[in-house]
ZAVOMAR-27486 format. One record per residue (C-alpha): residue in one letter; x, y, z. Coordinates in nm, 2 decimals, decimal comma. Each point is the difference from the previous one (the first is absolute). Example, Ala and Ser with C-alpha at 12.3 -4.5 7.8 and 13.67 -1.06 7.14 Angstrom:
2
<resn=A&u=1,23&v=-0,45&w=0,78>
<resn=S&u=0,14&v=0,34&w=-0,07>
This chain:
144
<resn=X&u=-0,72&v=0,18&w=-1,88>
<resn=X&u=-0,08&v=-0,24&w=0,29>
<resn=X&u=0,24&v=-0,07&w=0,27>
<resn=X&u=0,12&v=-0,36&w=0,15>
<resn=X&u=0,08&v=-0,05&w=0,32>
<resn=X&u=0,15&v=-0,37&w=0,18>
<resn=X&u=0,07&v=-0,04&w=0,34>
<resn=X&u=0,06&v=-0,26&w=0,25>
<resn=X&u=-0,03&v=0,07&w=0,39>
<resn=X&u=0,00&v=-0,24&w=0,30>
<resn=X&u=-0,37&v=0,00&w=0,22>
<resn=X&u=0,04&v=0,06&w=0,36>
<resn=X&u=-0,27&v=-0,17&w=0,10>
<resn=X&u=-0,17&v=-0,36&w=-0,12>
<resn=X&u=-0,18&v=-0,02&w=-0,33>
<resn=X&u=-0,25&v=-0,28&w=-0,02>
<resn=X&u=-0,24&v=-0,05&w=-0,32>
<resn=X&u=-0,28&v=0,15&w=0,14>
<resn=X&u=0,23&v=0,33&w=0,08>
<resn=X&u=0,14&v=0,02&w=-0,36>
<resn=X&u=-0,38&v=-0,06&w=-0,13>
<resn=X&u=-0,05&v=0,27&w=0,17>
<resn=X&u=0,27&v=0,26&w=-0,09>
<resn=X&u=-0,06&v=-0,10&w=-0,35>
<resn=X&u=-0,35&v=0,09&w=0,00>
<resn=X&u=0,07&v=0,30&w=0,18>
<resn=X&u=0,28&v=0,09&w=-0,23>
<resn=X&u=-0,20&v=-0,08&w=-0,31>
<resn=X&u=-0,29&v=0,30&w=0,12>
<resn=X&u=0,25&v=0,31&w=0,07>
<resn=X&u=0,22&v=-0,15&w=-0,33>
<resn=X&u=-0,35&v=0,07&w=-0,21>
<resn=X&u=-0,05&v=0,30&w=0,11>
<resn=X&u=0,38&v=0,16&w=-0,10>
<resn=X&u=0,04&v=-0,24&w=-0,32>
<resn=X&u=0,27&v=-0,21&w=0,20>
<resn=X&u=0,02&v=-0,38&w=-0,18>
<resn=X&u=0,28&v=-0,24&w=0,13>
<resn=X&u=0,00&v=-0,32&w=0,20>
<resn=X&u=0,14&v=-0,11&w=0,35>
<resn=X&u=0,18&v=-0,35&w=0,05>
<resn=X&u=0,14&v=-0,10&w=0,39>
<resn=X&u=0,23&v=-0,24&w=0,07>
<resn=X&u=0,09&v=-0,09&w=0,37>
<resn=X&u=-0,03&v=0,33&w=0,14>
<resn=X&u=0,13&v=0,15&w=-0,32>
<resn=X&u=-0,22&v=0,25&w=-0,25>
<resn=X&u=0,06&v=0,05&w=-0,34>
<resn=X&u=-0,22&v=0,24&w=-0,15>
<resn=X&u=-0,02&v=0,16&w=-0,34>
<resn=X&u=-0,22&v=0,31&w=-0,08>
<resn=X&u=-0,01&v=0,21&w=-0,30>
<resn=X&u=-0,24&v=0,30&w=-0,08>
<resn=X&u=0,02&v=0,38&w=-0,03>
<resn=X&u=0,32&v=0,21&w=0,17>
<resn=X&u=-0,18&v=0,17&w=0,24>
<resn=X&u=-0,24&v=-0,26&w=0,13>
<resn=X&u=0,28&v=-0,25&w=0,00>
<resn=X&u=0,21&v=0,24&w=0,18>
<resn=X&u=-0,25&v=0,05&w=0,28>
<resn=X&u=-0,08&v=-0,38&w=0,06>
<resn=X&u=0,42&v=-0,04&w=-0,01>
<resn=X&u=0,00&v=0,24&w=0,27>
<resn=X&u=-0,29&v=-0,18&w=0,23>
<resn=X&u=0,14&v=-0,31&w=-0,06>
<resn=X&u=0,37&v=0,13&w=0,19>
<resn=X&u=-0,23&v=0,15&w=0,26>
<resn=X&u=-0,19&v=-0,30&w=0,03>
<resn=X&u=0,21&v=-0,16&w=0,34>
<resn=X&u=-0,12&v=-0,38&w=-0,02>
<resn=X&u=0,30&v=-0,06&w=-0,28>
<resn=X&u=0,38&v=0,09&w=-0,04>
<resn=X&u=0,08&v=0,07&w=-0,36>
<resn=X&u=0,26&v=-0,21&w=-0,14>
<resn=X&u=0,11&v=0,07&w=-0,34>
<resn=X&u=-0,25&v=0,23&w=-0,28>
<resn=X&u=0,04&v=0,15&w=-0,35>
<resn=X&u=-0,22&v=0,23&w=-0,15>
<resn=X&u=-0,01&v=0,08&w=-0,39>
<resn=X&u=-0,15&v=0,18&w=-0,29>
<resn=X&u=-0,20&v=-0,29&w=-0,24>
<resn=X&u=-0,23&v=0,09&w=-0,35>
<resn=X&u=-0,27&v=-0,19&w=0,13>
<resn=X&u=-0,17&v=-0,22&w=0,27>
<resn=X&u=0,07&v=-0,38&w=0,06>
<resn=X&u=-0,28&v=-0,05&w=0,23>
<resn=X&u=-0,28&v=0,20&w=-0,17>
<resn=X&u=-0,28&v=-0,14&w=0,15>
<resn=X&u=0,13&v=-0,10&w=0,38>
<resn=X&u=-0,05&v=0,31&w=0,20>
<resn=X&u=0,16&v=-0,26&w=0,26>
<resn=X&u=0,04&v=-0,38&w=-0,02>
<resn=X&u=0,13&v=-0,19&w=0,24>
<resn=X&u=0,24&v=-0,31&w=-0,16>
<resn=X&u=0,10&v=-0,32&w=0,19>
<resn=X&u=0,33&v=-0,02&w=0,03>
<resn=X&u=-0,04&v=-0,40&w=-0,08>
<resn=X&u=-0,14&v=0,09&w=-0,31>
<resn=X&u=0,30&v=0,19&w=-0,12>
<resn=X&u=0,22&v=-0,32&w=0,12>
<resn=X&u=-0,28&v=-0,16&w=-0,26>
<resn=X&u=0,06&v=0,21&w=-0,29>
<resn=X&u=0,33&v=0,06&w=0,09>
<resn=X&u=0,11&v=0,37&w=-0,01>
<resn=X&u=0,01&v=0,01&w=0,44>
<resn=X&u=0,40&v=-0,08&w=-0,06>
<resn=X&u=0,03&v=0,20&w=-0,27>
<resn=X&u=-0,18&v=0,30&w=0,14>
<resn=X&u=0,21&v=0,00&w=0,29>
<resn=X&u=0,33&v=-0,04&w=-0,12>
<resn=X&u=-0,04&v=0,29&w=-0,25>
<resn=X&u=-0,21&v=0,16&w=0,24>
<resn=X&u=0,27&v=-0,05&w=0,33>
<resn=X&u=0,32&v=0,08&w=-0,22>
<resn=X&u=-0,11&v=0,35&w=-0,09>
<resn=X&u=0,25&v=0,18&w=0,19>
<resn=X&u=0,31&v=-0,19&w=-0,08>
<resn=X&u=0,20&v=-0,06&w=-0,29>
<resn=X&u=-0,18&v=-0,29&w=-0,16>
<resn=X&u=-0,21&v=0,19&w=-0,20>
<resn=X&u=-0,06&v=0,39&w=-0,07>
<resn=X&u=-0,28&v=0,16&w=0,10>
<resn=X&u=-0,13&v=0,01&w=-0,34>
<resn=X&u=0,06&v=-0,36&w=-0,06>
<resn=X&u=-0,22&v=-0,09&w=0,34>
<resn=X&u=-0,26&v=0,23&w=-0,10>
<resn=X&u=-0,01&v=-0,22&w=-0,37>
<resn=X&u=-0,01&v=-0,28&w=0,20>
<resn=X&u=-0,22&v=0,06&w=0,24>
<resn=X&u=-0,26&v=0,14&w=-0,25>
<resn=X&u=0,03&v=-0,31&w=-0,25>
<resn=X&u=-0,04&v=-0,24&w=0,35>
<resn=X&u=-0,33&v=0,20&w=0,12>
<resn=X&u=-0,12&v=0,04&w=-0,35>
<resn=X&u=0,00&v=-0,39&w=-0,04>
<resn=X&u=-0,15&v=0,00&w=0,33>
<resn=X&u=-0,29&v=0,21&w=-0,10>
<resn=X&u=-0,03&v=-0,23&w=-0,31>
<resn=X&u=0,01&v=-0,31&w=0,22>
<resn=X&u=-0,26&v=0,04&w=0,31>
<resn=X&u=-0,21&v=0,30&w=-0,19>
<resn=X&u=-0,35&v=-0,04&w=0,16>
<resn=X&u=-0,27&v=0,36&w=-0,07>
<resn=X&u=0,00&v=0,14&w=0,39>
């Protein structure tokens, strides 16, 4: 069983390309190493990241990214998934402009930011969320 884990925090300081090239890249190595796949997507200070790989090694890299003081977390949800979306990303780095091109950015975010109200269940936002990034995957798959 793999595990799935979305989250959106706010950076404290400025991101430029050059920055998230780099935090990508560096992301990518350590993600090898414990079988982490996933990508990472920023929007105006915002991060929305989605990783996915085994319990523990997810559960590790969740806790350094709360330590981690350069972003407030905003909203997450972490679930139990059959198999990987992102099999071959160990981190990729998506454009926000190029969700707005296939567009899923709206739909990620509204099933994504309405997770803990009464617009849908939990179960219904995970459904969602998994159909959006598995049509993401599908969409702007490129080998790492």
């Amino acid at each position: 069983m793999i595990h799935g884990y979305i989250y959106s925090s706010e950076s404290k300081e400025p991101f430029d390309h050059e920055s998230l090239t780099k935090l990508q890249e560096h992301s990518s190595r350590k993600n090898k190493e414990h079988r982490i796949t996933g990508y990472l997507t920023f929007k105006q200070g915002i991060f929305i990241q989605y990783i996915e790989g085994p319990k523990s090694q997810l559960d590790q890299l969740i806790q350094n990214l709360k330590r981690d003081d350069r972003h407030t977390f905003i909203n997450e949800l972490y679930f139990e998934k059959p198999d990987r979306i992102f099999e071959n990303w160990n981190m990729r780095y998506i454009d926000f402009d190029d969700l707005i091109e296939i567009g899923f950015h709206e739909l990620l975010e509204t099933a994504f930011f309405t997770i803990n109200n009464s617009f849908f269940t939990k179960d219904e936002s995970i459904e969602k969320i998994n159909r959006m990034l598995e049509k993401i995957a599908e969409v702007m798959y490129k080998p790492n």
